[in-house]
TILUMTI-288892 format. One line per 4 residues: number of its first residue (from 0); for each residue x, y, z of C-alpha. Coordinates in steps of 0.1 Angstrom, whole numbers, plus 2048, in hexadecimal, padded with zeros to 3 digits. Layout:
N
NUM) X:Y:Z  ...
// end
This chain:
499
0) 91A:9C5:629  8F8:9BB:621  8DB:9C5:635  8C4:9A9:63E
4) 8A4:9B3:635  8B1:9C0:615  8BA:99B:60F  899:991:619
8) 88B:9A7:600  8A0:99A:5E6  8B3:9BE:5DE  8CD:9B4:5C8
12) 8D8:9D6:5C2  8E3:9DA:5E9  8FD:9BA:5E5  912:9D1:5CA
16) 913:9F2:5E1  92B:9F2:600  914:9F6:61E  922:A10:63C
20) 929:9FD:659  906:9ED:66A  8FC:A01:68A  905:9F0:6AC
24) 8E9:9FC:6C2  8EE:9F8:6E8  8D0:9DC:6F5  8D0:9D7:71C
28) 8BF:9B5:725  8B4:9AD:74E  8A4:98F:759  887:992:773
32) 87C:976:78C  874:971:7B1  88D:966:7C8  87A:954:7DC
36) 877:937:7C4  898:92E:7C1  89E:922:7E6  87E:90B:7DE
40) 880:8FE:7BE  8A8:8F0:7BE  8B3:8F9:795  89C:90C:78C
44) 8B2:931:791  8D0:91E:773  8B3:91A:764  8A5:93B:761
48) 8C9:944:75A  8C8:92B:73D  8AA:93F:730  8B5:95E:72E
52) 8D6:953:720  8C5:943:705  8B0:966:6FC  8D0:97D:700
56) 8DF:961:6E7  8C0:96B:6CE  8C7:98B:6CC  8F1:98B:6C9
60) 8EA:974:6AD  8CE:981:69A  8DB:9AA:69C  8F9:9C2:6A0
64) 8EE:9CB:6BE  909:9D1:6DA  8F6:9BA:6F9  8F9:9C1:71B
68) 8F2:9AA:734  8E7:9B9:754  8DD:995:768  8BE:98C:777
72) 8AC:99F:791  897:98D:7AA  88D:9A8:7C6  88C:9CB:7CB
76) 8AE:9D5:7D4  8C0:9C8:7B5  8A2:9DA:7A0  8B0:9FD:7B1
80) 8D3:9F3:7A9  8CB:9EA:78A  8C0:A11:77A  8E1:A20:77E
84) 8F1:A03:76B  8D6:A07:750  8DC:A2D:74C  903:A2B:74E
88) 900:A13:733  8F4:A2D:719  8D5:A11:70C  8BF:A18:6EC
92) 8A8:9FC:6F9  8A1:9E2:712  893:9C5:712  884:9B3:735
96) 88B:98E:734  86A:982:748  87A:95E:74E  85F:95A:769
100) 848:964:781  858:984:791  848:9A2:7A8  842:9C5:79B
104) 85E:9D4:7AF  877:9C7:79A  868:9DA:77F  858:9F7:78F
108) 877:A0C:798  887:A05:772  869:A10:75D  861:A30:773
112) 88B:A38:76F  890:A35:74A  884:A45:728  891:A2A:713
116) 87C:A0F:704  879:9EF:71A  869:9D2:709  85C:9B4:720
120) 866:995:715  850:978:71E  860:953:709  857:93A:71B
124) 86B:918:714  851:903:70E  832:902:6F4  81C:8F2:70C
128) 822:8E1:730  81F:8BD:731  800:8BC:744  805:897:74C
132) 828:89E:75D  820:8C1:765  82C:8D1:78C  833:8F2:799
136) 857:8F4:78B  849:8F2:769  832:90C:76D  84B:920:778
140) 865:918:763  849:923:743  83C:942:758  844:95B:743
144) 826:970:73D  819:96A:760  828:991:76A  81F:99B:750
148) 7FF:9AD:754  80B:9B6:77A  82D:9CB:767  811:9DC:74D
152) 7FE:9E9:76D  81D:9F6:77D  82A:A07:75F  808:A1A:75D
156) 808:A24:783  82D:A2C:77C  81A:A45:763  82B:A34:744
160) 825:A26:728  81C:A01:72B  83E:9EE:71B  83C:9DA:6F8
164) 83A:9B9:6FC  846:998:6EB  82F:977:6F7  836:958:6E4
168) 850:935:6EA  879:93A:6F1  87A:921:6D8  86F:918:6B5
172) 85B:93B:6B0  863:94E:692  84A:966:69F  85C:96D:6BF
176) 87D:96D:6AB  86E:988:691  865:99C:6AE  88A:99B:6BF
180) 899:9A7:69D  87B:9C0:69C  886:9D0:6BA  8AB:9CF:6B0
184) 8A5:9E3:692  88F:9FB:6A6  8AF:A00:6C0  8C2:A07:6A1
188) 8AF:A21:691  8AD:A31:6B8  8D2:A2D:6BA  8D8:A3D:698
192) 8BC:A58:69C  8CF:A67:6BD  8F7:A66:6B1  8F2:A72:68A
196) 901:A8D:67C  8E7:A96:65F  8F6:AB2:646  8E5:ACA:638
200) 8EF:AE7:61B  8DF:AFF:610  8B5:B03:617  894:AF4:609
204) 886:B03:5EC  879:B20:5F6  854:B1E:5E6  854:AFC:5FD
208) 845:B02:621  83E:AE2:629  866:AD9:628  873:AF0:641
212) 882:AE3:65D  88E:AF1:683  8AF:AE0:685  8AF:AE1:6AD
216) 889:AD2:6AB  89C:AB2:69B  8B7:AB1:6B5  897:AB6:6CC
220) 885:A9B:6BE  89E:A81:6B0  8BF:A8B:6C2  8D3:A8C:6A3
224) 8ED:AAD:69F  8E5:ABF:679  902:ACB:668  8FE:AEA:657
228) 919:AE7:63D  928:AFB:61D  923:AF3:5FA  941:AFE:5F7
232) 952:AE3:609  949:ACB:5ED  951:ADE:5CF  976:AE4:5DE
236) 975:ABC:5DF  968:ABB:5BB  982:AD1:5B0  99B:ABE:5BD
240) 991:A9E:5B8  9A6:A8C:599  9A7:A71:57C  9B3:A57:593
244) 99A:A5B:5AC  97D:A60:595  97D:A44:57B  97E:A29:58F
248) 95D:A39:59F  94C:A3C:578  953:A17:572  93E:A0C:591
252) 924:A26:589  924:A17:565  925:9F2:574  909:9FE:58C
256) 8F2:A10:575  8E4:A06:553  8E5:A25:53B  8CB:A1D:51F
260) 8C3:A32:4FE  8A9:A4D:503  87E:A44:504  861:A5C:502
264) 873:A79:51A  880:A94:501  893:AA5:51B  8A5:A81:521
268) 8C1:A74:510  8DA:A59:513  8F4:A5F:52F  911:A78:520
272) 935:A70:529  935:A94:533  91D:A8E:54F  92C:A67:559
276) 949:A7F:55C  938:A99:574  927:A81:58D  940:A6A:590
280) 958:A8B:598  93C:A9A:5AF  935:A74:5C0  95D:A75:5C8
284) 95A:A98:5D9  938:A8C:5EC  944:A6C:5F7  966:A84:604
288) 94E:A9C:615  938:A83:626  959:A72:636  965:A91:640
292) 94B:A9E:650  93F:A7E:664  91D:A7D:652  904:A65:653
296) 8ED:A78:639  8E7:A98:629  8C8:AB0:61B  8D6:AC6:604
300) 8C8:AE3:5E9  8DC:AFB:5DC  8DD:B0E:5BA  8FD:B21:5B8
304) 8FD:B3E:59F  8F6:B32:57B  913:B21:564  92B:B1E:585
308) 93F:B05:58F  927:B06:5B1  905:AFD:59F  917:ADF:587
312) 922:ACD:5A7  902:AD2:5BA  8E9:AC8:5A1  8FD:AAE:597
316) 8FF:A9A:5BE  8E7:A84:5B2  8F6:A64:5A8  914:A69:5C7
320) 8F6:A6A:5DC  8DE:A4D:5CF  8FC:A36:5D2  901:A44:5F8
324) 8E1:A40:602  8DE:A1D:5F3  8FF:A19:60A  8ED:A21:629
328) 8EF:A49:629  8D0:A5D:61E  8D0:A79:60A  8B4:A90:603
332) 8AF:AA7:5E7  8A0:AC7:5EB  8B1:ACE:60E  89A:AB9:624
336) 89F:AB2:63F  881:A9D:64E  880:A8D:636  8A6:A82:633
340) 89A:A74:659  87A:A5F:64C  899:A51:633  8B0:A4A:651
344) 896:A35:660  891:A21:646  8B3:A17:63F  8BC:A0E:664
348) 89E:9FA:65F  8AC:9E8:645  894:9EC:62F  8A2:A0E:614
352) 891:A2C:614  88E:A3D:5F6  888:A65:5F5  865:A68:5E2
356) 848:A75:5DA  825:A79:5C9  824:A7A:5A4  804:A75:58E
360) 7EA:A57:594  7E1:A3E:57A  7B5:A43:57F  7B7:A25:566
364) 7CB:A07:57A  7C7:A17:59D  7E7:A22:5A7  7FD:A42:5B1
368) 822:A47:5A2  839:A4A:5BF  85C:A56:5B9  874:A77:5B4
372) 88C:A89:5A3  8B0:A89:5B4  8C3:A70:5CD  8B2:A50:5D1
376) 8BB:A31:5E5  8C5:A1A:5CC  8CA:9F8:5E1  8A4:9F8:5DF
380) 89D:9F9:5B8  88D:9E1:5A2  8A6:9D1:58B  8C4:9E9:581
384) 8C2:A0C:584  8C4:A23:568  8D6:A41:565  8CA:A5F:543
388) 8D7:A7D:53E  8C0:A96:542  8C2:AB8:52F  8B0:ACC:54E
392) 8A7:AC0:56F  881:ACF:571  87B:AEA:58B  8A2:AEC:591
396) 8BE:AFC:581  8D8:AE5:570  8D6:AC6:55B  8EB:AA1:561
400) 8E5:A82:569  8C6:A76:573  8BF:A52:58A  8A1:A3F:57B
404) 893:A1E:58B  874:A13:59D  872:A07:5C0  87A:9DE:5CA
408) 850:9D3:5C0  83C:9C3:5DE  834:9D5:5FC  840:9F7:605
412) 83D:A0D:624  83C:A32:622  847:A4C:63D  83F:A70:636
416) 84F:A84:65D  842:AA9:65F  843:AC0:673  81D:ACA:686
420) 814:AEE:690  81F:AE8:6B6  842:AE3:6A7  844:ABE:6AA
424) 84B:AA2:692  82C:A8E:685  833:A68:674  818:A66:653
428) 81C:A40:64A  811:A27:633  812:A03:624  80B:9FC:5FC
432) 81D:9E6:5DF  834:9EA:5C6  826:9DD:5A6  835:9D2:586
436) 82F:9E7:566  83C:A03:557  849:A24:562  856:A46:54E
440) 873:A48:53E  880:A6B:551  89A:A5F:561  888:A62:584
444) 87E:A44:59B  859:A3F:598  845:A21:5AA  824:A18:5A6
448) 819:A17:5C5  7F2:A00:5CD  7E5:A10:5EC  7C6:A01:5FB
452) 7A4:A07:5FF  7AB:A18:5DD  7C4:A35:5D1  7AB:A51:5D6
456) 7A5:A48:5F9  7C4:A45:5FE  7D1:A64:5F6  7B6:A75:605
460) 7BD:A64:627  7E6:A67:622  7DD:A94:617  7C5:A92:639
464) 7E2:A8C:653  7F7:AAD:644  815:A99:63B  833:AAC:625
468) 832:AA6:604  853:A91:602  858:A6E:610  86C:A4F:616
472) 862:A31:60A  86E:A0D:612  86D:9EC:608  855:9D1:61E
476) 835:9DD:634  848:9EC:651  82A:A03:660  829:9F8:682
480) 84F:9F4:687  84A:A19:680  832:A25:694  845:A17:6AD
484) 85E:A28:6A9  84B:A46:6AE  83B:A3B:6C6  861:A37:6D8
488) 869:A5D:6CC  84A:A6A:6DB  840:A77:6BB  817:A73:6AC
492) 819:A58:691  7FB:A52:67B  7F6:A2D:663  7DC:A36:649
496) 7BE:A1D:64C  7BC:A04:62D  79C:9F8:630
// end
């Protein structure tokens, strides 16, 4: 299926590739209110029921979010009995359904017990009261925010965090809405960040320090398991793959991919039956080795000694693992790791991730070229993507086919993760746009990427916060949802200023 937000940004590329099967994150909802309302006001406890029924109903329809509905709790008592539920229940967030007026100690007990993100939800029915009919049951029945302030305090003298919030109208606010669905893709980038099995083959470059990654730091930090695997294991799969299997796989990747007659690049040339022949052979082994081994992405590098078997089939994953990661499964070049995480992100987002980096800056139009050699995530390119052979791959043994396209133009977000001196994970991000206009013919991606106040400030204040040198890069301007995220992972996170 199609993502949403690739949709929304008009991907058509995504609506030819078969999507992996959406995340269902786990989203606990409770309501809070005070019980001593509902032996004065007669209707107004359905009511409050009503309410939250209506916002659980928002977000089983707008996500693939598994909901679970833990009631309302009105005193102190059902608050305690309410944690074990909530940790039994194995969340990846929560939201708090502020349907009115409620004491502290509903809330006091549940944000000092639990580490996973609780969002206060304050939609109050009406836009405004009818102040010429008004009474005490409406207030109360549009109270929402009222606790508001009193659950921030608490959470602080709890010595937490004070909880997101979402203030707006249960009805008629796409705001609100955007917010809901928001949060539902944040739950599913926690969700997927805690269970994946990332593989990885092979090591970074060796000349590339900024790439290296402690594999238990990312369990640490993220909570997904690394797979060291073989290269091995494909190449057996490559070896044993046959005719049957692989032409049916090198007439999608010719329906997929336009092939066009060699430009400017003299190291180019039009794609070679001989190399349609190798990836579509190497993208059956892949596609073999990623269902065997349960894998929901890999960073790979591996050279193999030269002219074997080894080094065709692992300079040669590149188409197999463009059309993967446009499928929802990122694949990094170069073995790494972080940034095959920054890529994860993205996609559970919805919005790509493409593995990328820095190349030269046009000093006449104001813009940097943004893309890479190797896998790319092909649901997020501009128009069809092009496939050239390409007589060497540059800085890296063997030759093949080469993915050429430019990212989806509009806004993009960047997310650069690296790793800090203290041995934690640091989020770089940043917003630009797409634009049209040409890009080289080298069968790379390239963007050009418009970064505000202008490109030399920009890069200076992207260099300043010590990011790695790759990147993923999505379609809309996600920052925010980001940082977030980070925010949610304990992790620093740094949006560089655009003014």
């Amino acid at each position: 299926m199609v993502d949403p937000l690739l949709k929304e940004n008009n991907l058509e590329n995504a609506a030819i590739i078969e999507k992996r099967k959406p995340t269902k994150p786990r989203i606990g909802v409770f309501g809070v209110g005070y019980y001593k309302y509902w032996s004065q006001f007669d209707g107004l406890l359905d009511d409050m029921l009503q309410k939250q029924a209506v916002f659980i109903e928002k977000i089983t329809t707008g996500s693939h979010a598994e909901v679970i509905d833990f009631g309302l709790v009105d005193n102190v008592q059902k608050a305690y009995e309410l944690v074990p539920k909530l940790h039994a229940a194995n969340l990846d967030l929560i939201f708090c359904d502020m349907v009115t007026y409620a004491t502290s100690n509903t809330f006091g007990v549940v944000i000092r017990s639990m580490n996973v993100p609780i969002v206060l939800v304050a939609l109050q029915p009406d836009q405004a009261m009818d102040y010429s009919r008004a009474s005490t049951y409406m207030q109360l029945y549009n109270d929402d925010i009222c606790s508001l302030p009193e659950f921030a305090g608490v959470a602080a003298r709890m010595g937490k965090k004070v909880p997101d919030m979402i203030i707006g109208t249960l009805y008629d606010d796409p705001q609100a809405d955007a917010e809901i669905e928001e949060y539902c893709r944040i739950a599913a980038v926690l969700h997927d960040l805690k269970t994946a099995r990332i593989g990885h083959i092979g090591h970074p470059i060796e000349a590339m320090l900024d790439m290296h990654s402690d594999s238990t730091m990312l369990t640490a930090h993220f909570g997904a398991h690394i797979v060291q695997c073989e290269a091995h294991e494909i190449v057996t799969k490559y070896q044993h793959s046959t005719p049957d299997e692989i032409e049916p796989v090198k007439e999608r990747i010719l329906d997929f991919f336009d092939t066009p007659d060699p430009v400017s690049d003299p190291i180019s040339e039009k794609l070679r039956d001989s190399d349609l022949e190798t990836a579509a052979r190497v993208t059956v082994a892949l596609e073999k080795f990623i269902e065997e081994k349960k894998l929901d992405g890999l960073a790979y590098y591996y050279e193999g000694p030269e002219n074997s078997e080894t080094r065709t089939v692992m300079s040669n994953l590149i188409v197999g693992n463009s059309l993967l990661t446009g499928a929802g499964f990122p694949m990094c070049g170069e073995s790494d790791l972080k940034t095959c995480f920054a890529m994860l992100i993205m996609e559970r987002l919805g919005i790509g991730g493409s593995f990328a980096e820095f190349h030269p800056v046009d000093f006449k139009e104001g813009f940097v070229l943004v893309g890479h050699d190797g896998p790319h995530n092909v649901a997020i390119a501009q128009g069809k993507p092009v496939l050239r052979s390409l007589t060497k791959y540059h800085g890296k043994p063997g030759f093949g086919a080469g993915v050429e396209f430019k990212i989806k133009e509009g806004p993009i977000t960047m997310l650069s993760i690296n790793s800090t001196y203290d041995g934690k994970f640091k989020f770089v991000i940043a917003e630009g746009q797409s634009v049209e206009g040409p890009i080289p013919p080298t069968g790379n991606t390239n963007t050009r990427g418009y970064f505000k106040p202008d490109v030399r400030t920009f890069l200076q204040r992207w260099m300043k916060e010590g990011p790695t040198h790759h990147f993923a890069l999505g379609v809309g301007h996600h920052a925010h949802t980001i940082e977030k995220i980070a925010k949610y992972l304990n992790l620093e996170a740094v949006v560089i200023r655009e003014d």
